[in-house]
N, CA, C, O and CB atoms as a CASP TS submission, in Angstrom:
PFRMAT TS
TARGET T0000
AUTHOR 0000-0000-0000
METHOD Language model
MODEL 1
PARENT N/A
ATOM      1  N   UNK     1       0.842  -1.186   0.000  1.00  0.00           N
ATOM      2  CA  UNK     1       0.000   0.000   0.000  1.00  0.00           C
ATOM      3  C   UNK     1       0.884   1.246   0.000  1.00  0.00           C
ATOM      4  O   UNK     1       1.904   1.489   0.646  1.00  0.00           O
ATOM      5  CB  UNK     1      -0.956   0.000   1.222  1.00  0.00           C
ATOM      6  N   UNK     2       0.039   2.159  -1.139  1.00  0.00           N
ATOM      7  CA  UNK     2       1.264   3.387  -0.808  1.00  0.00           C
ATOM      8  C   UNK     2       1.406   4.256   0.256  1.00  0.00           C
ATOM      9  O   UNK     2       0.419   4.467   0.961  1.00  0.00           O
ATOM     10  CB  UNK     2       1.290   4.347  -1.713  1.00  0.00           C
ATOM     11  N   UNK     3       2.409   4.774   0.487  1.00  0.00           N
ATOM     12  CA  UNK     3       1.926   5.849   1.846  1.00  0.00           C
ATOM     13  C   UNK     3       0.596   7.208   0.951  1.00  0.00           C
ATOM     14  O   UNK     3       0.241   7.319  -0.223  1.00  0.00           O
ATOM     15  CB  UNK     3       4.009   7.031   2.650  1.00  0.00           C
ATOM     16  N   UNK     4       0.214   8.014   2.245  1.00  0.00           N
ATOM     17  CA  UNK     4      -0.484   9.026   1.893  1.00  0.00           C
ATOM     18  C   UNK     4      -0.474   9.959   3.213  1.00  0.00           C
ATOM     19  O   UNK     4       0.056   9.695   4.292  1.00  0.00           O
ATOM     20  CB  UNK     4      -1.855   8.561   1.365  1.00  0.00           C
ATOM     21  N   UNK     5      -1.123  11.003   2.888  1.00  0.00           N
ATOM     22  CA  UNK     5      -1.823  12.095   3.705  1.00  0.00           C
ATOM     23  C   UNK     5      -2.198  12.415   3.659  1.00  0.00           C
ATOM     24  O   UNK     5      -2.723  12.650   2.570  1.00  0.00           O
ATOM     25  CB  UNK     5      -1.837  12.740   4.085  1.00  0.00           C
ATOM     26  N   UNK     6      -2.658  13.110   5.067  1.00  0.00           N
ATOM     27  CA  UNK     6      -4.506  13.818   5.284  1.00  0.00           C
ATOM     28  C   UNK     6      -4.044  14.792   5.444  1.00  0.00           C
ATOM     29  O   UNK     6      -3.141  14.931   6.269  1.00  0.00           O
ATOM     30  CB  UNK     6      -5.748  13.462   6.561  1.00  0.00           C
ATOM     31  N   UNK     7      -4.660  16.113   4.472  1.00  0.00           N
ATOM     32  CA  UNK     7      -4.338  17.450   4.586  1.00  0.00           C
ATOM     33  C   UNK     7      -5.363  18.376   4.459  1.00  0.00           C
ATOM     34  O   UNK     7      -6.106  18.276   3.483  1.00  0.00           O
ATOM     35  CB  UNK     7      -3.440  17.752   3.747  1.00  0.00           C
ATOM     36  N   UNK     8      -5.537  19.259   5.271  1.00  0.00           N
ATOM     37  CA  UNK     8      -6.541  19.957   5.841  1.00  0.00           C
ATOM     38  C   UNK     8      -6.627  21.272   5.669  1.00  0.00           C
ATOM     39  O   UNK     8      -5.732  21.878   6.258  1.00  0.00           O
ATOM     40  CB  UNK     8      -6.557  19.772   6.992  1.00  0.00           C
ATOM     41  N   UNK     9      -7.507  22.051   4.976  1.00  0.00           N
ATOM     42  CA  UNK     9      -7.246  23.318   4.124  1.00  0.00           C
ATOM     43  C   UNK     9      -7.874  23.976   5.583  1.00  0.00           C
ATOM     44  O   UNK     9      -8.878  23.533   6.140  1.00  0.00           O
ATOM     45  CB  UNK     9      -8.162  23.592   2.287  1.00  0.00           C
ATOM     46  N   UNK    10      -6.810  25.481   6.223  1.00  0.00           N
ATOM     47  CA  UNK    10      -7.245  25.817   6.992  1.00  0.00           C
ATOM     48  C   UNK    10      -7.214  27.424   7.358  1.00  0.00           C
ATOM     49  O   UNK    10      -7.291  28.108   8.379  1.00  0.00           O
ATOM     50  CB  UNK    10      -6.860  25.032   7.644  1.00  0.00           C
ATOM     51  N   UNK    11      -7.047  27.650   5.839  1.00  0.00           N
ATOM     52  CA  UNK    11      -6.464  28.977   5.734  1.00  0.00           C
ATOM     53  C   UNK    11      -7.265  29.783   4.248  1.00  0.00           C
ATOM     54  O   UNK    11      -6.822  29.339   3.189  1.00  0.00           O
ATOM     55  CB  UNK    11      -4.601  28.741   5.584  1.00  0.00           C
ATOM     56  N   UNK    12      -8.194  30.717   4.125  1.00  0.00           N
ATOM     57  CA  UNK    12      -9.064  31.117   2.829  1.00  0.00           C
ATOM     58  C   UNK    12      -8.228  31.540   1.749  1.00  0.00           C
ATOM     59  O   UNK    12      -7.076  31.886   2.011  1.00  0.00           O
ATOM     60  CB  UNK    12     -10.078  32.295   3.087  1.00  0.00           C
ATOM     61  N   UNK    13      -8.532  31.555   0.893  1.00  0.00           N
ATOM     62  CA  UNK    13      -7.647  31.665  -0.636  1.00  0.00           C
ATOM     63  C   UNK    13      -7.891  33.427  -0.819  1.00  0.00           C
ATOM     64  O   UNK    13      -7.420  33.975  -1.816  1.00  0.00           O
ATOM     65  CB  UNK    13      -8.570  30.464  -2.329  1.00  0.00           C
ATOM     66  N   UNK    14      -8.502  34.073   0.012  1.00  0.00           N
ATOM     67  CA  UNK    14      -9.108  35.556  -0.688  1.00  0.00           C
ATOM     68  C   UNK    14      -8.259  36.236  -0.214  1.00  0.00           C
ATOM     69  O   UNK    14      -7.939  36.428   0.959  1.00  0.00           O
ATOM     70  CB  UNK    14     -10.597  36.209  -0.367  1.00  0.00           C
ATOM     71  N   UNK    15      -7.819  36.673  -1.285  1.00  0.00           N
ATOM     72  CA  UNK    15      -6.401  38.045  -1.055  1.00  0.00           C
ATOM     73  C   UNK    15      -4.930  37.376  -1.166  1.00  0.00           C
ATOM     74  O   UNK    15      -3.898  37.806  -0.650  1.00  0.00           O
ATOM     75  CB  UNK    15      -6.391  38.898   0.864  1.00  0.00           C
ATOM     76  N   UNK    16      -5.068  36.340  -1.881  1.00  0.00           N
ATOM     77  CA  UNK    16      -3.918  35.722  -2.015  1.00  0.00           C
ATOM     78  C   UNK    16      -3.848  35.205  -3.335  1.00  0.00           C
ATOM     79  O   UNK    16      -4.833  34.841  -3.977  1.00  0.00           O
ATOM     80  CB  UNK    16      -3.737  34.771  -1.056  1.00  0.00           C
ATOM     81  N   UNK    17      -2.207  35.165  -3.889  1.00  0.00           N
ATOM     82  CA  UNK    17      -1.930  35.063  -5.342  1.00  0.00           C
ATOM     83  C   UNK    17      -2.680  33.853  -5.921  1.00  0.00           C
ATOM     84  O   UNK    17      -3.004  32.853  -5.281  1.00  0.00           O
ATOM     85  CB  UNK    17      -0.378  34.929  -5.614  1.00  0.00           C
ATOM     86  N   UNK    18      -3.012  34.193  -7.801  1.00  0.00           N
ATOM     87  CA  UNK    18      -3.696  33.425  -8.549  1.00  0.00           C
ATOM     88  C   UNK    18      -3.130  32.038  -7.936  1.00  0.00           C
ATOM     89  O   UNK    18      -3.865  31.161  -7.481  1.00  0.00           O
ATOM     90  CB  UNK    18      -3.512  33.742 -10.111  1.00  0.00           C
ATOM     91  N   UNK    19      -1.333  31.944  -8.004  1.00  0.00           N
ATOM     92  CA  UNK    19      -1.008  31.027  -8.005  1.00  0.00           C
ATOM     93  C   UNK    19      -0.969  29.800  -6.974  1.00  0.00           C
ATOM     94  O   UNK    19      -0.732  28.631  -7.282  1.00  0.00           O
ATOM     95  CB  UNK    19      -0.292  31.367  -8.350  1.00  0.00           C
ATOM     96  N   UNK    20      -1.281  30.347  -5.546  1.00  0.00           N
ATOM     97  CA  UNK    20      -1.603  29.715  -4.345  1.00  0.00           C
ATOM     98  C   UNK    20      -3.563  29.401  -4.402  1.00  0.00           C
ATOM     99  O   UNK    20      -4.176  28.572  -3.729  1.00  0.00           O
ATOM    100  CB  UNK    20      -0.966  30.908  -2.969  1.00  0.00           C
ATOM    101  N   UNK    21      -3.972  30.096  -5.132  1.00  0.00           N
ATOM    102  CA  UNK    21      -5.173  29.276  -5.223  1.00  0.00           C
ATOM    103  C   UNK    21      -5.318  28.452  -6.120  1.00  0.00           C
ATOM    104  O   UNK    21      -6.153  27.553  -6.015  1.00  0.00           O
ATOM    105  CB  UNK    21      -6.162  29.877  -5.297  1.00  0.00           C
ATOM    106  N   UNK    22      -4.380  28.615  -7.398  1.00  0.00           N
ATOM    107  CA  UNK    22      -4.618  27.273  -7.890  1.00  0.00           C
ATOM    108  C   UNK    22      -3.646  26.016  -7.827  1.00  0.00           C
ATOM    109  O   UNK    22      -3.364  25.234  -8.735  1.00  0.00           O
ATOM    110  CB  UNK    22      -4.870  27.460  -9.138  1.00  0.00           C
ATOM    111  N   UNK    23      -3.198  26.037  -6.468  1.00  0.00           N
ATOM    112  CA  UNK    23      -2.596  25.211  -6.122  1.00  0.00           C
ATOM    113  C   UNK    23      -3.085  24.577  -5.346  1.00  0.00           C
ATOM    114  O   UNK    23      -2.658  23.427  -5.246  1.00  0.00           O
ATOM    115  CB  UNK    23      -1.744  25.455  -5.888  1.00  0.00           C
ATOM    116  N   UNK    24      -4.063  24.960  -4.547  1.00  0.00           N
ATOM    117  CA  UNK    24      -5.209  24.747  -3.247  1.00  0.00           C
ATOM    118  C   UNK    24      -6.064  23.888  -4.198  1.00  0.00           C
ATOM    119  O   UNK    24      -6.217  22.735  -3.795  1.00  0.00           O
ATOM    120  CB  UNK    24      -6.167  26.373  -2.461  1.00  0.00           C
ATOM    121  N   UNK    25      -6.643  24.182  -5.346  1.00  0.00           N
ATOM    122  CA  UNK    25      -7.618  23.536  -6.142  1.00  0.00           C
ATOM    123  C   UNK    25      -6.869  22.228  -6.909  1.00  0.00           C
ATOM    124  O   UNK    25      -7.581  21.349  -7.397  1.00  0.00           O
ATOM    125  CB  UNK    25      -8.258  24.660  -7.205  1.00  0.00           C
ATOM    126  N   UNK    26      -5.420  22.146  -6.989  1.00  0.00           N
ATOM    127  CA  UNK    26      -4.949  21.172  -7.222  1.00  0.00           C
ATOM    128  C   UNK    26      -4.645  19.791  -6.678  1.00  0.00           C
ATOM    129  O   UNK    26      -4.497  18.650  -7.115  1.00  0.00           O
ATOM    130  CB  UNK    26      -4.351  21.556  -7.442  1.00  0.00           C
ATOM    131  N   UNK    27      -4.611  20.635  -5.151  1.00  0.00           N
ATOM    132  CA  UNK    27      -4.676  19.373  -3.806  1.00  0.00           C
ATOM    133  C   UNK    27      -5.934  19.151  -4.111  1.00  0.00           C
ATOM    134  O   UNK    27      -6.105  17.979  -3.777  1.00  0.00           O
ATOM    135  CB  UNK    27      -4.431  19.774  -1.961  1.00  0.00           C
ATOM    136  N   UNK    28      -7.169  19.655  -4.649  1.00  0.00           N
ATOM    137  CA  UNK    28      -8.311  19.710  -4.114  1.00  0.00           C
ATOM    138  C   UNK    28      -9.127  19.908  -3.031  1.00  0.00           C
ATOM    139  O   UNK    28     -10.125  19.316  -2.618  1.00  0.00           O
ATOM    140  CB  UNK    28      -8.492  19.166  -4.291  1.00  0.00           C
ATOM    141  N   UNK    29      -8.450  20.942  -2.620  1.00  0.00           N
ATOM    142  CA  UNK    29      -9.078  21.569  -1.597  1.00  0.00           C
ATOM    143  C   UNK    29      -9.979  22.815  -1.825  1.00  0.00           C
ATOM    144  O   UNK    29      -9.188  23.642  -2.279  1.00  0.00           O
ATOM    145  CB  UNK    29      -8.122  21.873  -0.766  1.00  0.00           C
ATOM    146  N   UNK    30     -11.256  23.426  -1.754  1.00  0.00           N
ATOM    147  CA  UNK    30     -11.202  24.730  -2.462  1.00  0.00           C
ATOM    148  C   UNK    30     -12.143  25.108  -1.182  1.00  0.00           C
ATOM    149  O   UNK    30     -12.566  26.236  -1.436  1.00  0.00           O
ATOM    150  CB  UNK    30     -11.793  24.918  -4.283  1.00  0.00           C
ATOM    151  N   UNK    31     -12.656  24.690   0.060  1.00  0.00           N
ATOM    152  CA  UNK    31     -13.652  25.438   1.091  1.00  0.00           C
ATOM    153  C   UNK    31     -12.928  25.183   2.014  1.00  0.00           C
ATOM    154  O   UNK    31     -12.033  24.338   2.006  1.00  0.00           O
ATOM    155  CB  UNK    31     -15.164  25.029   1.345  1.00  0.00           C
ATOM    156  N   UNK    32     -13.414  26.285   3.414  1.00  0.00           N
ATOM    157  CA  UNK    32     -12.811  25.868   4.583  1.00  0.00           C
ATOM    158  C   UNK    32     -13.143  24.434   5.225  1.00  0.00           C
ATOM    159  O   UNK    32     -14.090  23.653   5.132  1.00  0.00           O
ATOM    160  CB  UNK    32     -13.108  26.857   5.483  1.00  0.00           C
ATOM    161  N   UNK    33     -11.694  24.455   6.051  1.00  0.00           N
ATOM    162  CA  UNK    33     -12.005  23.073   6.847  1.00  0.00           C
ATOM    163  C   UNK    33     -11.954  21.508   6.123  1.00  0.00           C
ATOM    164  O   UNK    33     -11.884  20.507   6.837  1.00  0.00           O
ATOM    165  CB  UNK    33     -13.519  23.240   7.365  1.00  0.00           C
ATOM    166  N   UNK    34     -11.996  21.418   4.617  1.00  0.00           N
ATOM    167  CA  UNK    34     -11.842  20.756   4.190  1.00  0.00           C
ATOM    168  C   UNK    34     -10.885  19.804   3.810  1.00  0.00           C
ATOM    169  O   UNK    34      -9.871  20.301   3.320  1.00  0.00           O
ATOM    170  CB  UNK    34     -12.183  21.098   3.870  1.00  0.00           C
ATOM    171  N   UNK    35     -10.922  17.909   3.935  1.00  0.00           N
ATOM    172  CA  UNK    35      -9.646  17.151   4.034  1.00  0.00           C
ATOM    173  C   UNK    35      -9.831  16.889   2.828  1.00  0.00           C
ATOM    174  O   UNK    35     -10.864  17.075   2.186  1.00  0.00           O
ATOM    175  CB  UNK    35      -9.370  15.975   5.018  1.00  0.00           C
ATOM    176  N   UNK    36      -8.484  16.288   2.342  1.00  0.00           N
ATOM    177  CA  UNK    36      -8.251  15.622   1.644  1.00  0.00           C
ATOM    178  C   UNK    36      -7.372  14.271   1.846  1.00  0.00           C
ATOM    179  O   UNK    36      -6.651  14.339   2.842  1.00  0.00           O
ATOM    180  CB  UNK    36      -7.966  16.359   0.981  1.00  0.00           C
ATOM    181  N   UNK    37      -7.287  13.189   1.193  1.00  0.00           N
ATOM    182  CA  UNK    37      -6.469  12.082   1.884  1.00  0.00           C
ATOM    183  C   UNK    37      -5.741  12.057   0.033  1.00  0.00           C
ATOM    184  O   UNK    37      -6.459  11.876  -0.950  1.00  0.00           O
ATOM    185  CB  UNK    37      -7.602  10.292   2.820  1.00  0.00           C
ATOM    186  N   UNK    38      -4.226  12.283  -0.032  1.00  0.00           N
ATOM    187  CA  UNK    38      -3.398  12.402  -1.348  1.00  0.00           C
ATOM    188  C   UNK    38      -2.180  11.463  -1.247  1.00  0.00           C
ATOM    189  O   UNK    38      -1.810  11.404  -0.075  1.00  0.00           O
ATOM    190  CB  UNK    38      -2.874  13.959  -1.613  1.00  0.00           C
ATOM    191  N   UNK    39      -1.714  10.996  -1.761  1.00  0.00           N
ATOM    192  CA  UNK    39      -0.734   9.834  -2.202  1.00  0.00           C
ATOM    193  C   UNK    39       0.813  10.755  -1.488  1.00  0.00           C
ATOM    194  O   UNK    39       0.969  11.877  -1.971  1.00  0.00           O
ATOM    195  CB  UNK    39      -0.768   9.481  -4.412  1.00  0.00           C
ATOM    196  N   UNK    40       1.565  10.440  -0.730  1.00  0.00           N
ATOM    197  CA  UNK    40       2.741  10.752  -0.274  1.00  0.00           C
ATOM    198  C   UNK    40       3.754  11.040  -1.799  1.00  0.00           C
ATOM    199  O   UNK    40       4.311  10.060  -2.294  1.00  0.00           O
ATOM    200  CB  UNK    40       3.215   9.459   0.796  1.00  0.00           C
ATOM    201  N   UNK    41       3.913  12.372  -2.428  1.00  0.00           N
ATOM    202  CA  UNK    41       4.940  12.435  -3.482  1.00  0.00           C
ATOM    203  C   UNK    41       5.274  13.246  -3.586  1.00  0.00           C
ATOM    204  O   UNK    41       4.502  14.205  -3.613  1.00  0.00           O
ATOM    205  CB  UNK    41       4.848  12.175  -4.498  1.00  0.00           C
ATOM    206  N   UNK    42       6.909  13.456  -3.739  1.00  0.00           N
ATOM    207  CA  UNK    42       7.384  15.123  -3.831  1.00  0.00           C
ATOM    208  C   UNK    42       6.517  15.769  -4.199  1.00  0.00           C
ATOM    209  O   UNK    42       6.087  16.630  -3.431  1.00  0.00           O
ATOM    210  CB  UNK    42       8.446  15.573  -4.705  1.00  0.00           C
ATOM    211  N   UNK    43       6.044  15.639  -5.242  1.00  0.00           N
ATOM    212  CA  UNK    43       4.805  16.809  -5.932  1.00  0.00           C
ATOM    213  C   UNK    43       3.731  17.078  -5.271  1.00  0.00           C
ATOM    214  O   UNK    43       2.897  17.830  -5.775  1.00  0.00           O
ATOM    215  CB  UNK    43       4.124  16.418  -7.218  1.00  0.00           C
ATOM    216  N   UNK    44       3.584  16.662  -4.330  1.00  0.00           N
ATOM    217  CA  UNK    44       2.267  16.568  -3.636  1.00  0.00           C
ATOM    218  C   UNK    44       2.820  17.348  -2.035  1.00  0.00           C
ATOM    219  O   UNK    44       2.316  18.225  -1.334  1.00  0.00           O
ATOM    220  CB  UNK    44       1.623  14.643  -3.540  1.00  0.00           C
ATOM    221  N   UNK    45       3.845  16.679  -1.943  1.00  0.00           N
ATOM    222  CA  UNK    45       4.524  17.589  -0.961  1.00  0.00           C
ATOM    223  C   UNK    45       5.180  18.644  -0.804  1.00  0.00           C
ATOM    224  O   UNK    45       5.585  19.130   0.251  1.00  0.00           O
ATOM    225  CB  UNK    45       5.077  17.222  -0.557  1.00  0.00           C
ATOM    226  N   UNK    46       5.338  19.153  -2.229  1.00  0.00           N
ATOM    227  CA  UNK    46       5.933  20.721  -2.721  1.00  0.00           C
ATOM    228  C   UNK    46       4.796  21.406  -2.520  1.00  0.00           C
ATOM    229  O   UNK    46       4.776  22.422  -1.825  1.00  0.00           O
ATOM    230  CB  UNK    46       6.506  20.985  -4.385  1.00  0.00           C
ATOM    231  N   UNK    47       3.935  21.003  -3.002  1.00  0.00           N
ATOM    232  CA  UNK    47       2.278  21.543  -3.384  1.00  0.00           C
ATOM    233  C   UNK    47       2.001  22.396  -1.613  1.00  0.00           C
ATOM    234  O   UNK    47       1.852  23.536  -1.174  1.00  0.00           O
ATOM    235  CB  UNK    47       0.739  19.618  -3.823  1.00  0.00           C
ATOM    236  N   UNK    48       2.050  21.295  -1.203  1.00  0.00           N
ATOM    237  CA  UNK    48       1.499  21.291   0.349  1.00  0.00           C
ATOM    238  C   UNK    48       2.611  22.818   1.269  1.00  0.00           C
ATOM    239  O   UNK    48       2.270  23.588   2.167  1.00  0.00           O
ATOM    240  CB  UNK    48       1.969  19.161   1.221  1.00  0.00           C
ATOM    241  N   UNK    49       3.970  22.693   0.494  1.00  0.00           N
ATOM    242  CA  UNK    49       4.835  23.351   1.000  1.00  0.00           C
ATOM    243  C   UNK    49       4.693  24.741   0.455  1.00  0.00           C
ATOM    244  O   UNK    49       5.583  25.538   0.753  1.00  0.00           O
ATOM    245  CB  UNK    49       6.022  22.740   0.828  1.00  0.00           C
ATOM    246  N   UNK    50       3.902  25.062  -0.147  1.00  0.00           N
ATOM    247  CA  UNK    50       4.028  26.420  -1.068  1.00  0.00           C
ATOM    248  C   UNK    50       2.987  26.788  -0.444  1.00  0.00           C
ATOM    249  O   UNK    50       2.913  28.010  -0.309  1.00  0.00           O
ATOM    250  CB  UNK    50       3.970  26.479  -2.778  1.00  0.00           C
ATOM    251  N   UNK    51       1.850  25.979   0.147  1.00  0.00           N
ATOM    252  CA  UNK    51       0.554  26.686   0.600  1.00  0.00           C
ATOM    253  C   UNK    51       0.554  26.068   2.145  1.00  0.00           C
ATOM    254  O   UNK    51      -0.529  25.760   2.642  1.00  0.00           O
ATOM    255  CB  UNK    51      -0.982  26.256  -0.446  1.00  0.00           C
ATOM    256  N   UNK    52       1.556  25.924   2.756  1.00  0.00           N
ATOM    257  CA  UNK    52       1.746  25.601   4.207  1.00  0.00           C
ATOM    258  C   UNK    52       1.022  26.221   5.164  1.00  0.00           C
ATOM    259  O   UNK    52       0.405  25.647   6.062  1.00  0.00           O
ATOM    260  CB  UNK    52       2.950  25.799   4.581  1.00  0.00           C
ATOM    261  N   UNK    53       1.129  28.033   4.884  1.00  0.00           N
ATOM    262  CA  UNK    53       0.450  29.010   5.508  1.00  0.00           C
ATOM    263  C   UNK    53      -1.266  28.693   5.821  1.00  0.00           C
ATOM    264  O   UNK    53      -1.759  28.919   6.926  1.00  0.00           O
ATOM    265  CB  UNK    53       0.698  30.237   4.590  1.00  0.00           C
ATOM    266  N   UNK    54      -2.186  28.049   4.474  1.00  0.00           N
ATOM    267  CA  UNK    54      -3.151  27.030   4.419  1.00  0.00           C
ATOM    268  C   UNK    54      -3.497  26.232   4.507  1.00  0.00           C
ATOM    269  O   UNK    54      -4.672  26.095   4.165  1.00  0.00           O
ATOM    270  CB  UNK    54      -3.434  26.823   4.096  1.00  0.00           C
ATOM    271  N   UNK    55      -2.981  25.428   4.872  1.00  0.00           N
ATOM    272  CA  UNK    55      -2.930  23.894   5.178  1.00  0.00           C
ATOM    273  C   UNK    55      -2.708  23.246   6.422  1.00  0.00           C
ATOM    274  O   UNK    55      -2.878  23.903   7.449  1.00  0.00           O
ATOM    275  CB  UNK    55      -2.024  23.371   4.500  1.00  0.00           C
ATOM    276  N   UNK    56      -2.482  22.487   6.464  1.00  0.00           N
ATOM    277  CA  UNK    56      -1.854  20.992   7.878  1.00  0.00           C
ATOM    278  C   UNK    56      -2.366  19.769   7.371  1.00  0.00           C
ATOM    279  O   UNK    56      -3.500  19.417   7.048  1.00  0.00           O
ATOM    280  CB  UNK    56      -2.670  21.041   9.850  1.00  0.00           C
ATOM    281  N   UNK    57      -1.344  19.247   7.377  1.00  0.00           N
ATOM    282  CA  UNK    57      -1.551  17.738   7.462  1.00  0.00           C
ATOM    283  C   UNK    57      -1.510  17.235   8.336  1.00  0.00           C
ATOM    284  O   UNK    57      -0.422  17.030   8.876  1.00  0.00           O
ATOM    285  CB  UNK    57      -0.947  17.046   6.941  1.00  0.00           C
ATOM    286  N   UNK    58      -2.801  16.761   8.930  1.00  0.00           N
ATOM    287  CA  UNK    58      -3.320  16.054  10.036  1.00  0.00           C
ATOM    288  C   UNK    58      -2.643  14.794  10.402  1.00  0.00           C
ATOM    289  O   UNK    58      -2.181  14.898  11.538  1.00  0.00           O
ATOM    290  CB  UNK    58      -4.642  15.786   9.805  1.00  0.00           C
ATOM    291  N   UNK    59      -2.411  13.650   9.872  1.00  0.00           N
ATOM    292  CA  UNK    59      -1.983  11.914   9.405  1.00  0.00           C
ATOM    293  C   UNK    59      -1.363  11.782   8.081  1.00  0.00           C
ATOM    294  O   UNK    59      -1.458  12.182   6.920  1.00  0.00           O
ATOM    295  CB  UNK    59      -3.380  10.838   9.262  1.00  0.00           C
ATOM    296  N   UNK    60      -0.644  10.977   8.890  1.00  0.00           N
ATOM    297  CA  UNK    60       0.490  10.380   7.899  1.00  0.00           C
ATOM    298  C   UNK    60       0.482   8.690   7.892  1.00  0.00           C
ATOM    299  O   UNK    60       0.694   8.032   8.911  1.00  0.00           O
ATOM    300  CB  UNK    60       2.112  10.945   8.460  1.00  0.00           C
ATOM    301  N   UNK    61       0.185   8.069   6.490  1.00  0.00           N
ATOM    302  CA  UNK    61      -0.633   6.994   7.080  1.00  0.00           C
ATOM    303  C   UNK    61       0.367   6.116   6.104  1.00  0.00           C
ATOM    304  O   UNK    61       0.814   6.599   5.063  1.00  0.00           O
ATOM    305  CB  UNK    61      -2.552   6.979   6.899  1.00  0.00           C
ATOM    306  N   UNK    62       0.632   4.949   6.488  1.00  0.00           N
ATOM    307  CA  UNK    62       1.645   3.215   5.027  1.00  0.00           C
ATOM    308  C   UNK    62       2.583   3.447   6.198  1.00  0.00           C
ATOM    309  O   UNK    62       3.635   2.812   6.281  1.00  0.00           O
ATOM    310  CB  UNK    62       2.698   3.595   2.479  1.00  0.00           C
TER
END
């Protein structure tokens, strides 16, 4: 099983660059409070790192 994580949008996209919201919509995250459970991969973890200020990853799960 692959690893993954639960990441938790916790921070609003309004007043912040095109490019951090469509990075939020790439995790698939786009409302407050909302998880997502995403496959453990640099790309997924760059993603997460550019919009840190928005986010947390709750669990770390494999």
């Amino acid at each position: 099983m692959a690893k993954t994580i639960v990441v938790k949008q916790i921070g609003s996209p309004i007043r912040r660059p095109e490019k951090q919201r469509q990075t939020l919509i790439g995790l698939g995250l786009n409302k407050m409070h909302k998880t997502r459970e995403l496959e453990d991969t640099p790309a997924v973890r760059g993603m997460v790192a550019k919009v840190s200020h928005m986010v947390e990853i709750i669990e770390e799960k494999g």
